[in-house]
C-alpha positions in Angstrom: 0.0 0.0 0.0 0.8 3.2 -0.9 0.5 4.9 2.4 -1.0 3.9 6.0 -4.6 5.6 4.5 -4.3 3.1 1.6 -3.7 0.3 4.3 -6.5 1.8 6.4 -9.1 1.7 3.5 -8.7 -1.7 2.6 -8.8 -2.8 6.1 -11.6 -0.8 6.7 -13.4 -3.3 4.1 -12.3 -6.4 5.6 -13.9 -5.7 8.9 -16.8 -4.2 6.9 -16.0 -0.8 8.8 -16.8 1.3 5.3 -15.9 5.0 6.2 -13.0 4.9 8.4 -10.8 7.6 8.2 -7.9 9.1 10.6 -9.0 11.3 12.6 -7.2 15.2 13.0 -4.6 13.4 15.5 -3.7 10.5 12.8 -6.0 8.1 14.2 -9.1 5.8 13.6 -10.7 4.0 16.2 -12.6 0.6 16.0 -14.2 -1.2 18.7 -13.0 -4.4 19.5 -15.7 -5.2 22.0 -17.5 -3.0 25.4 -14.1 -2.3 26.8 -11.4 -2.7 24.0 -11.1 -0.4 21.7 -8.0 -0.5 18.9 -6.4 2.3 16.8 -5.1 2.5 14.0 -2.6 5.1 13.8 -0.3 7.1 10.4 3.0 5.6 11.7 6.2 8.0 12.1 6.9 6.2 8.8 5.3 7.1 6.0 5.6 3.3 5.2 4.1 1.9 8.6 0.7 1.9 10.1 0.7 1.6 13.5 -1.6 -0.6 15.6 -1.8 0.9 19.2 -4.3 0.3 22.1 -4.3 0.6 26.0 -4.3 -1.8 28.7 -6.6 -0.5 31.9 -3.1 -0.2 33.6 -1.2 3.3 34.8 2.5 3.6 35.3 1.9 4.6 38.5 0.4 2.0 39.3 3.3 -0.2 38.0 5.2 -2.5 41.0 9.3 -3.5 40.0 7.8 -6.9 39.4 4.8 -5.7 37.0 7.6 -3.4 35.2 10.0 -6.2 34.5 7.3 -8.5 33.6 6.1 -6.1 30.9 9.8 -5.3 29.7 10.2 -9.5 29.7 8.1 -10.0 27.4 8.6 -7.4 25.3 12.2 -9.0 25.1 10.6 -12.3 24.8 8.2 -11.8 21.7 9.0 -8.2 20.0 10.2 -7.8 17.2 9.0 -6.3 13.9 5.2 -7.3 13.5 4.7 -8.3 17.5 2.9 -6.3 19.7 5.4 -4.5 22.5 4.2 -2.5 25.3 4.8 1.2 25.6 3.4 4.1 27.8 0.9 6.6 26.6 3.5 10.1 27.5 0.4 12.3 28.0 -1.3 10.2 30.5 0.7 7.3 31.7 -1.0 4.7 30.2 0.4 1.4 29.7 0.3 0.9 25.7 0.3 -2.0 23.6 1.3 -1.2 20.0 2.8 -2.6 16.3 4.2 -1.3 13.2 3.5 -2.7 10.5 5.6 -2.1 7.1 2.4 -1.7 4.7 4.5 -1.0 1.3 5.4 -4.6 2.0 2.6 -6.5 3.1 -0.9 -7.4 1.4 -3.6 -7.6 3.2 -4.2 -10.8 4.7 -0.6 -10.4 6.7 -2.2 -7.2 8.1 -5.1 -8.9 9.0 -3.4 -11.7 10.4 -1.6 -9.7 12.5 -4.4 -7.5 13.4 -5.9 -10.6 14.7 -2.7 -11.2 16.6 -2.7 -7.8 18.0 -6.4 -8.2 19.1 -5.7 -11.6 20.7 -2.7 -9.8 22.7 -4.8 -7.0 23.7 -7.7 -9.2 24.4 -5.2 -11.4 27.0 -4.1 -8.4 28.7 -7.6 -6.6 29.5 -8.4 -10.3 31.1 -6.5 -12.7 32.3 -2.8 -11.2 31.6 -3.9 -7.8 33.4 -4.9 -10.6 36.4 -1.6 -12.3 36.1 0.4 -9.0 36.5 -1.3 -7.3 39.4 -1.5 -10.6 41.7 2.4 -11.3 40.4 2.3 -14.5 38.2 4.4 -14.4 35.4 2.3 -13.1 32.4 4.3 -14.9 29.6 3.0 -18.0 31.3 0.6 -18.8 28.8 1.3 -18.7 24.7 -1.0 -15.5 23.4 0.9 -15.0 20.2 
């Protein structure tokens, strides 16, 4: 795709979200269910498109052992294409986010790893958010 509004157009049809644009901030929301919601974002790339959403988690609120645990498995399964967890600067939100290189992939990669994404993002709304307040280790179980 030619640019991430290329990207965002054809994913738009896939999900059957017809209209979806970025918004005046470089971003278009969808709603993954009541409480997730997933953006899509115009990367700092002109060749990326950017998958970002937030976990109900603030850095304050972030132990030594929930802050390694999220910088573990960031280690563990990032990479290009995998989901790594950042903080939102504004607010102090814990972030989940990918970049995806869209000049390279068609689109049933991005959707593949949109469904990857959601499955992450999914995991740690739920159970992994569980896991990482009472202390287990969250990479226990295989999300990706």
């Amino acid at each position: 795709y030619p640019s991430p509004a290329h990207a965002l157009a054809a994913i738009a049809a896939e999900l059957g979200a017809e209209g979806l644009k970025f918004d005046e901030n470089g971003l278009a929301r969808v709603a993954i269910n009541n409480n997730v919601v997933v953006a899509f974002g115009q990367g700092v790339r002109s060749d990326c498109l950017d998958f970002l959403a937030e976990v109900p988690l603030k850095m304050d609120e972030l132990s030594q052992e929930m802050a390694c645990a999220l910088l573990l498995h960031n280690f563990r399964t990032g990479g290009p294409g995998f989901p790594s967890f950042s903080i939102n600067p504004t607010d102090g939100t814990v972030l989940l986010s990918n970049s995806l290189p869209i000049g390279r992939l068609p689109i049933e990669e991005i959707m593949d790893s949109f469904q990857r994404f959601t499955a992450v993002v999914l995991h740690f709304n739920g159970e992994g958010l569980h896991e990482l307040r009472e202390g287990g280790d969250a990479n226990d179980a295989t999300i990706n």
